[in-house]
N, C-alpha and C positions, 0 to 999 in steps of 0.2 A: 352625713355619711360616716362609717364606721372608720376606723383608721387603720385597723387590721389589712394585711394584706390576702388579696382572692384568685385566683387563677380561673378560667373557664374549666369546665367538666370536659372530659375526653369523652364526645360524640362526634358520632354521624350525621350531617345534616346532607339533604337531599332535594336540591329544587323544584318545586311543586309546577312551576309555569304561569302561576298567575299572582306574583308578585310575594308569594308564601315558601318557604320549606318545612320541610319533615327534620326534627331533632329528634334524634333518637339515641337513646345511653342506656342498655339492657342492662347495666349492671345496677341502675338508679331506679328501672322501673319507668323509664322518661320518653315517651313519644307523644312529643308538642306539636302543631305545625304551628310556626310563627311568622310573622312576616320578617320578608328578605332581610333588611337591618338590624335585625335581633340577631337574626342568623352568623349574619357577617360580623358583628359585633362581639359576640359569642367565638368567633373562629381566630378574632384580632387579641384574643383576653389570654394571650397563651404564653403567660409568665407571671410570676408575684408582682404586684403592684395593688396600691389602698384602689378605691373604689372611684377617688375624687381623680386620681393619677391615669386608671384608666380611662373617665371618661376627659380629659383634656388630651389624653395620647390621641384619640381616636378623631375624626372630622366631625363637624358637631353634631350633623345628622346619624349618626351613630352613637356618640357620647352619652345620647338621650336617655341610651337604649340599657346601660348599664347597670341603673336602679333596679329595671325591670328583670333583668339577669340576678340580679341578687334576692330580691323577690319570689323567684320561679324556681330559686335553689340550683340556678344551673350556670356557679359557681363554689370552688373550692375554697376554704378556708385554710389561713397558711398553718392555723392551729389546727384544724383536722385534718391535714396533711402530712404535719408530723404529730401527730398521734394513730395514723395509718401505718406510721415507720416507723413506733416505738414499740407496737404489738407482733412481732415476727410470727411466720409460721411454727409450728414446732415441730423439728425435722430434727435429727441426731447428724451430728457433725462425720465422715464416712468419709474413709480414708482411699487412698488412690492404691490400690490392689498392684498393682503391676507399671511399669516404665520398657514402653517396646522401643527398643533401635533398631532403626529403617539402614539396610545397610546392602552395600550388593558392589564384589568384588573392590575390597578394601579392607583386610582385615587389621595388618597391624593401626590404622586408623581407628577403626572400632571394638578393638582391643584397648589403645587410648583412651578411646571416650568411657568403656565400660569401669578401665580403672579409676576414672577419674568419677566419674558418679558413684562407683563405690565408695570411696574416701569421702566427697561429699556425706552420702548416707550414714557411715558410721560415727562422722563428726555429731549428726544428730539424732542418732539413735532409733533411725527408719531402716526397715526389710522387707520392703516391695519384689515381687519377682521380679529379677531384668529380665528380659523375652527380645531374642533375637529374630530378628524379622531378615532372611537374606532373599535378595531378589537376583542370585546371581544365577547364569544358566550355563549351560557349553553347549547344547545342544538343542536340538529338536527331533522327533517330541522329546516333551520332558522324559526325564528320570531315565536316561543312557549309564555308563559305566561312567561318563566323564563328572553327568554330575551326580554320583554318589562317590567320584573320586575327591571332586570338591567339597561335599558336605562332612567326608570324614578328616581333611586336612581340618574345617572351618571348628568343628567339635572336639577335634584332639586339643586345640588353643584353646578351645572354650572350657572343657574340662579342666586344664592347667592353670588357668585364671580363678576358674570357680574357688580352687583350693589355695590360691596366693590370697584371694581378695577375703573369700570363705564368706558367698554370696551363692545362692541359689539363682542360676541360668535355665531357662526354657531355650530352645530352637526351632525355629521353622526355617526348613531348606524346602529345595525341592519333591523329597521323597512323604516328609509331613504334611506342607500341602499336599500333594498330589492324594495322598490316602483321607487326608480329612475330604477334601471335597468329592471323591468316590462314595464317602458316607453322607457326606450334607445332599449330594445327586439323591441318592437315596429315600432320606425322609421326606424331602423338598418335594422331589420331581421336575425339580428345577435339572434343566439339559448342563450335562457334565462341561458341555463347551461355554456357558456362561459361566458357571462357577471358575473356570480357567480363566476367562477375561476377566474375573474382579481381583483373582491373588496372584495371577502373572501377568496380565497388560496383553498386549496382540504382539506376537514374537515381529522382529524389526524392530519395535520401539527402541532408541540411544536412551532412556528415560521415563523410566516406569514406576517413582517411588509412591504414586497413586494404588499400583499394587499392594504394593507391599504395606502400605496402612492401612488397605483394606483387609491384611490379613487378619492385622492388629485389632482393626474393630472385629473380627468377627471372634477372635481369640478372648477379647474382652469384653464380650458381648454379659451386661448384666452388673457389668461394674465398671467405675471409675478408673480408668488407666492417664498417662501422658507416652506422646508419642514423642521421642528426641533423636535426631539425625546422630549418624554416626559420628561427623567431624564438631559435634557440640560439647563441651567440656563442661565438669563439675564447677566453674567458677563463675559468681552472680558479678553486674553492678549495678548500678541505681543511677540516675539523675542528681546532680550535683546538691539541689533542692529538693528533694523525693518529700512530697505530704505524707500526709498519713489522713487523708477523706477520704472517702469513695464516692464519687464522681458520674453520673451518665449526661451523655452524648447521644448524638445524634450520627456524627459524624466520627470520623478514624483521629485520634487527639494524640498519635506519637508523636515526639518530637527528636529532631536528630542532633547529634554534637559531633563533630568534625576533628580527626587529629590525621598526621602529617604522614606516620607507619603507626606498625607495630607497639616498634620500643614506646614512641608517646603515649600512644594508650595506653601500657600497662603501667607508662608512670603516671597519669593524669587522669584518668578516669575511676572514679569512685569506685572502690568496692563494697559488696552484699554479702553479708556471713550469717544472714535466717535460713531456714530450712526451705527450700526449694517448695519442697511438697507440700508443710504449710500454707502456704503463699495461697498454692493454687485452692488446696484443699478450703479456705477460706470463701471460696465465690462458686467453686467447683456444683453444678449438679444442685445446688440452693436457690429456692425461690428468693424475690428480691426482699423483701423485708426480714429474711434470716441473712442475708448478705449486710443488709445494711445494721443488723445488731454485732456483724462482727467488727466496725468499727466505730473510733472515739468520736469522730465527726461525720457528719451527711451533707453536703451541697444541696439542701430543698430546691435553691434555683434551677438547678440542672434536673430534679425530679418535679419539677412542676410543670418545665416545659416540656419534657418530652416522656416523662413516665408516670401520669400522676394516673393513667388509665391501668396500665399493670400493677400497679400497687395499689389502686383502690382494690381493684375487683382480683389481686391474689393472682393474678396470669401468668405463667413463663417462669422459666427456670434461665440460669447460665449453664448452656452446654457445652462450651468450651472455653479455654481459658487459654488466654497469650501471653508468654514472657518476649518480653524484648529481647534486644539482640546487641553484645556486645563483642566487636571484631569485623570481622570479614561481614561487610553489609547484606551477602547474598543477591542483589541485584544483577543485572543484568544491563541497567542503563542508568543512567545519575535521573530520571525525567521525575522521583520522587521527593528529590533533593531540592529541585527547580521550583514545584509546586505548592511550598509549605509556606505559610504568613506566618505572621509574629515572632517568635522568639529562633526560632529556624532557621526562618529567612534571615535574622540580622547575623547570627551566626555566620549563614554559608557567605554573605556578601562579606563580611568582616572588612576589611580594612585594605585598603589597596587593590595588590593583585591577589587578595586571601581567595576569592575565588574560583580563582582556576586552581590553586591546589585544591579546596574544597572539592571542588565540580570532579578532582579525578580520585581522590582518595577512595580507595571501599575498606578504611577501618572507622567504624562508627559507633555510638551508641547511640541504638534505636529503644526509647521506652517512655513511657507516661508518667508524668510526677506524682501521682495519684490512684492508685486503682480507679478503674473506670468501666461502668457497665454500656455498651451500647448495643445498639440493633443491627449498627450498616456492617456489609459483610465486608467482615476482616479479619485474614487469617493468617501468621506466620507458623510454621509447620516443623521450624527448629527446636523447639522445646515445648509442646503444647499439650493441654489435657484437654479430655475426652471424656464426657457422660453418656456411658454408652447403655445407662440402665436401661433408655427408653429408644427406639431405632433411633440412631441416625443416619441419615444418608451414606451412598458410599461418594467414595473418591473417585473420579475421572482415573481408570489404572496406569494410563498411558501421558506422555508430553509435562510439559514443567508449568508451573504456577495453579498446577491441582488443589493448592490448599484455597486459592481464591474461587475458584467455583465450589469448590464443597460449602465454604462459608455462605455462599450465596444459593446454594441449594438448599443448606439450614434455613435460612431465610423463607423461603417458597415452600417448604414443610413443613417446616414451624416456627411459623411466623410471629408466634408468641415466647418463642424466645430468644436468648438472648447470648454475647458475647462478655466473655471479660477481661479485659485486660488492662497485666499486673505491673506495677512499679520496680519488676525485678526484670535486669537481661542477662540472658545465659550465653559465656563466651561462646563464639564460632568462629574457631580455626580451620578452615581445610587445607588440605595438605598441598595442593597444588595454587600457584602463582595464578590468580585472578587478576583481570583488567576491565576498566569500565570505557566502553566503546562511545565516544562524543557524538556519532553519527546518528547511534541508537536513540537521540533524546526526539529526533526526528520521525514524526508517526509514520508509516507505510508498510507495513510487515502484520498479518494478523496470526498471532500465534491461534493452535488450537484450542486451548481453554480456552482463548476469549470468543474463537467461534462461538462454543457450544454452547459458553453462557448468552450472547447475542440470542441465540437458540430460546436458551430458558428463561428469558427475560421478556422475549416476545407474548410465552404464554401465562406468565404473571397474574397469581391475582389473588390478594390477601384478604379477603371477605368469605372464600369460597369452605364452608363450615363443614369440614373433615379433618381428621387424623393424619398423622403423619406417615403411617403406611399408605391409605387411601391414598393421599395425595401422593407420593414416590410411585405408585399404580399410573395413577393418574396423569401425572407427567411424564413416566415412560412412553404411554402409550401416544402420548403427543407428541416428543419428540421423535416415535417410528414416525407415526403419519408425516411429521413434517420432514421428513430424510426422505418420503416419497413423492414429494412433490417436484416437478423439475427444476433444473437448476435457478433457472431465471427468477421465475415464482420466488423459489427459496432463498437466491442471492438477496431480491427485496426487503424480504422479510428482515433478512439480517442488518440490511443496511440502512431501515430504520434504525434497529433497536442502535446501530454505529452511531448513526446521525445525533440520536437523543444525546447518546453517551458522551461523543466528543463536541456537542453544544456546549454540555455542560464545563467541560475541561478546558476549550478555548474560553469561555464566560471568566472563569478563575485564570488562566496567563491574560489575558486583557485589563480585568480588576489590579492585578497584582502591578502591572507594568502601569497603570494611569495611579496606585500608589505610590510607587517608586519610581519617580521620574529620572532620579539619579544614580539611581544603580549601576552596576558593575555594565557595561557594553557588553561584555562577551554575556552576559546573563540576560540584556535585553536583547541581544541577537541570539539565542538559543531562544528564548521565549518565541520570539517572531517567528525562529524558523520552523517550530511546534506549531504552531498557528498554522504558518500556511502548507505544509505539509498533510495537516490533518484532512484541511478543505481537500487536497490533491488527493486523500486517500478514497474519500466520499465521491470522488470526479471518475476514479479508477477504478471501473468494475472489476478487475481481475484482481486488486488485493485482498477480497472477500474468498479469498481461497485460502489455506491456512497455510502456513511456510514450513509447519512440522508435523507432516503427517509421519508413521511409520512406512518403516518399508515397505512389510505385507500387506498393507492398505493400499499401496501402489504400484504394484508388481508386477499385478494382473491389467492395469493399464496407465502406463508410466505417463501417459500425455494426459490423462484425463483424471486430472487434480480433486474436480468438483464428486464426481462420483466415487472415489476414493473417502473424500470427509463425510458426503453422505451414507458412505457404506457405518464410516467409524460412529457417528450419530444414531444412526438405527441403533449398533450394536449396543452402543451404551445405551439407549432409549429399554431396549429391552433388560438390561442390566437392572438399572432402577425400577421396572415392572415386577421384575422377577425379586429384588434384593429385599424386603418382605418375610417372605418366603423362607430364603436363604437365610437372614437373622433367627426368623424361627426353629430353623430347624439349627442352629448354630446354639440357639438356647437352649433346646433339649437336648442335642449331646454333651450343651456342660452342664445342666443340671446330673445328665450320667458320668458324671467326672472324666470326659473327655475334650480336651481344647488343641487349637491347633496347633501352640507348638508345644514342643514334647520336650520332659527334661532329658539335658543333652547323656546322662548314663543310663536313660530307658534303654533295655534292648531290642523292644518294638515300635512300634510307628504308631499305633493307637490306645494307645495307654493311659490309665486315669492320672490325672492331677486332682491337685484338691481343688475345691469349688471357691 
């Protein structure tokens, strides 16, 4: 046998019923039927190892079968493997056009962050448009005296800055949306009240920055922008050991480092002084083989197991790109902090009682040593880019943890590509006093996003060979249908997709506690009590109702929860039908040099920009 190492080919095999499958690999030209143990042999081969290694990994009745995998050509060579990633696509390397901040009733905040990413940029000689994204309102309906009293306070500041920093500012308040999407109604035909749900959210929402990115995509529709919250500052760090490989996954590979406040972290925590935009600019909107020539090493282990099919056969882009997060963790419960092995976990349990100050702290650095390309949906929403050459989805406009279902609706559109995240985290200070709630590590609460996704995960299905507009059609129109089913029906539905979800979650705090036998008590009793809470949640049919609906969602019938999230599911079912549409016709007014937001010393509301 050879000594080279082989991987299996990334196929589909499909059981025939009578002791045969179907291998099928369109990109090789490959439909075999073989018998079952080739099959399965084939499915076991799914990492570098010689040929002798895989057949003694395998049970013997399989091991047999490995020759004849070598023979049939239906494995990978680890030398044509990497010479699949020494030949990149040839695409020009394409700069990030714009950085929009999501902001809404906070200005001297986002006044802060705009200084501080300006100073950043001139340190490296980048002039991106900033594009202010405000989601703030007084009123209903939009666009009263009050809120154009607001947008001329927000733009007088804005103008004043423009000429301290001497940076070119865009605006989108209320009265620029409202005029763009009276024009995008226009071309679309898309109903003026949809375009309202995607760049204001359903009025009552406490929490709408789902809007307000959707402005940003529609504003950057055709080019490469980053989206960064208001309370995010110009300052990087890094992982104390940052590589320099580029890395894919399967799975979310951040890792967390723990300090005590503030002050610790800014004495102890690494800093990053490259260009921000770089960074991202480097994975941003590039197919995987021109990512992998931007750098000195490549982890083949990690592209043999889980990417040797997108880079044989040239599939998939990264369309969006993660910086980590340095400061204020932005969670909402420690239960991610809980759930992390290896290097992490010895971290949070450290020494003693380190524990429990870990378990309460939210100053962290969250980021990967590595650049790292993966598939599973993962998105933080603090500092992130956005390849909006080609549609992407929109954003849930309403409720918090919007960026994890959008990642997860990239998934289910386009399944072929992919996420990147960077070895860089960007500070996040906000201005108000956060605390991490110990109750919360306890399942029983189902926020809205995670309805919806229960929702989209039910109609899953990565085989089905359309476009990503088609499918954004295509799943709107299922998630109306399933907003009409009744409650009961519906409740089921979801609480499979729960069931699978928090299998899987209990699986990993079980694993984790029968490895650590000796860990911290209060860490093996928060584990347990995740555990059995989760079981209680699946026991409890009324926690499948979601705990943060909006107001207006429930107004018209304050006791009847279920019909309230199924109103909010239609709405957005038809959002994603209709948002197609909406991008198209978002392209052609900025090919006519009009975007939504407007420079803040235009004197009109629909004015050209450049392109």
């Amino acid at each position: 046998m050879t000594s080279e190492r082989h991987v299996g080919i990334d196929a589909l095999t499909i059981p025939m019923g009578d002791g045969t499958e179907l291998v099928i690999a369109p990109h090789r030209n490959v439909v075999e039927r073989v018998p079952a143990p080739i099959a399965e042999a084939l499915r076991r081969c799914n990492e570098l190892a010689s040929l002798e290694t895989h057949s003694t990994r395998l049970p013997p009745g399989l091991g047999r079968a490995v020759p004849l995998l070598h023979r049939g050509g239906l494995l990978l060579s680890e030398g044509a493997l990497a010479r699949l990633c020494a030949a990149p696509e040839p695409e020009p390397m394409e700069s990030i056009a714009s950085i929009g901040f999501v902001t809404r009733d906070r200005l001297p905040t986002l006044c802060r962050a705009l200084g501080s990413f300006a100073a950043h940029l001139r340190q490296h000689a980048r002039a991106p448009e900033l594009v202010v994204l405000d989601g703030s309102r007084r009123e209903r309906p939009v666009g009263g005296a009050l809120d154009a009293q607001h947008s001329r306070a927000v733009t007088e500041r804005l103008e004043a800055l423009a000429r301290e920093e001497q940076v070119a500012i865009r605006y989108a308040g209320v009265a620029e949306k409202t005029a763009w999407c009276r024009e995008a109604s226009r071309l679309s035909g898309v109903p003026i009240e949809l375009l309202h749900l995607a760049v204001f959210g359903i009025p009552g929402s406490d929490f709408a920055a789902g809007a307000n990115r959707n402005s940003l995509l529609l504003d950057a529709v055709g080019r490469r922008c980053m989206s960064v919250d208001d309370d995010m500052l110009g300052e990087l760090g890094q992982a104390p050991d940052r590589g320099e490989h580029l890395r894919f996954s399967e799975d979310e590979p951040t890792e967390f480092w723990f300090f005590r406040d503030a002050d610790r972290l800014r004495a102890e925590a690494c800093s990053h002084h490259d260009d921000l935009l770089a960074a991202h600019e480097k994975l941003l909107g590039r197919g995987l083989t021109s990512c992998v020539s931007g750098f000195p090493a490549v982890d083949l282990e990690s592209i043999a197991a889980y990417f040797r099919g997108p880079i044989e056969t040239r599939r998939g882009r990264v369309r969006i790109t993660v910086s980590g997060v340095l400061g204020d963790c932005g969670l909402t419960d420690a239960l991610p902090y809980l759930t992390k092995a290896g290097a992490t976990l010895g971290r949070l349990l450290g020494q003693g009682d380190d524990y429990l100050a870990n378990r309460a702290t939210r100053q962290v650095l969250r980021v990967v040593r590595d650049a790292t390309i993966t598939r599973r949906p993962f998105c933080m929403t603090g500092a992130v880019g956005l390849d909006h050459t080609r549609t992407l989805p929109p954003f849930l406009p309403i409720g918090r943890g919007e960026d994890g279902l959008f990642s997860m609706l990239l998934r289910v559109c386009e399944p072929n590509d992919f996420i990147g995240l960077l070895p860089i985290a960007v500070r996040h200070d906000p201005p108000d006093v956060r605390g991490l709630d110990p109750e919360r590590i306890r399942a029983g609460t189902l926020p809205l996003t995670h309805a919806i996704a229960l929702c989209v995960t039910s109609l899953f299905t990565e085989h089905l060979q359309l476009d990503a507009p088609a499918r954004m059609r295509l799943l709107g129109r299922c998630l109306i249908e399933l907003s009409a089913l009744p409650w009961p029906e519906l409740r089921e539905v979801m609480r499979l997709q729960l069931a699978r979800s928090l299998a899987r979650r209990i699986t990993l705090c079980e694993a984790l506690l029968r490895s650590h036998p000796n860990g911290h008590s209060q860490w093996r009793r928060d584990l347990e009590s995740h555990i059995g809470s989760a079981l209680g949640m699946l026991r409890d049919v009324d926690t499948l109702q979601p705990i943060d609906l909006p107001r207006d969602a429930t107004e018209h019938a304050p006791l009847d929860r279920p019909a309230a999230f199924q109103l909010v599911l239609r709405r957005f079912g038809e959002l994603l039908e209709a948002w197609p549409a909406i991008v198209v016709a978002a392209r052609t007014m900025a090919h006519a040099g009009v975007r939504l937001a407007q420079p803040i010393r235009s004197p009109s509301i629909l004015c050209k920009s450049t392109n």
